[in-house]
Steps between C-alpha positions, in 0.01 A plus 500: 500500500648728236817619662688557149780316631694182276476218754557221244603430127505202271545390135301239272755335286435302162487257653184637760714428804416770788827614687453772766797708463755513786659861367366754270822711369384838362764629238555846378534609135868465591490173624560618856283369801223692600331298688455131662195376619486171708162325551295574818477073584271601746279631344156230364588571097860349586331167636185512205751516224682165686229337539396578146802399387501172648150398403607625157833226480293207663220519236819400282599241730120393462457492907209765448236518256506747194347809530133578312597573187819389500679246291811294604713351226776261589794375240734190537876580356622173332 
């Protein structure tokens, strides 16, 4: 349903990790606050991203198996 309407926002760092943002602050070209938007948690996107986001750290813990077409590289520190 296309309701044009910001239910949820997240990032992709370098490092890949998915965080669903818990507030958006819009600034002005002053710096002044225009605008905060909070995520709608109710809403199925909210819980998708989680999800996502927790299959997504226990490939890395190796719990889960890699994706198709993905590769997993691991490095001791000494």
């Amino acid at each position: 349903m296309k309701a044009n309407v910001l239910v949820v926002a997240g990032s992709v760092g370098i490092a890949g990790i998915l965080n669903r943002c818990h507030r958006l602050v819009l600034v002005d070209d002053k710096g002044k606050i225009a605008a905060n938007h909070y995520p709608d948690e109710k809403h199925p996107l909210y819980s998708k991203l989680g999800e996502a986001r927790e299959y997504y750290f226990n490939i890395y813990k190796e719990k889960v198996k890699v994706l198709k077409g993905m590769k997993l590289f691991s490095y001791i520190l000494d």
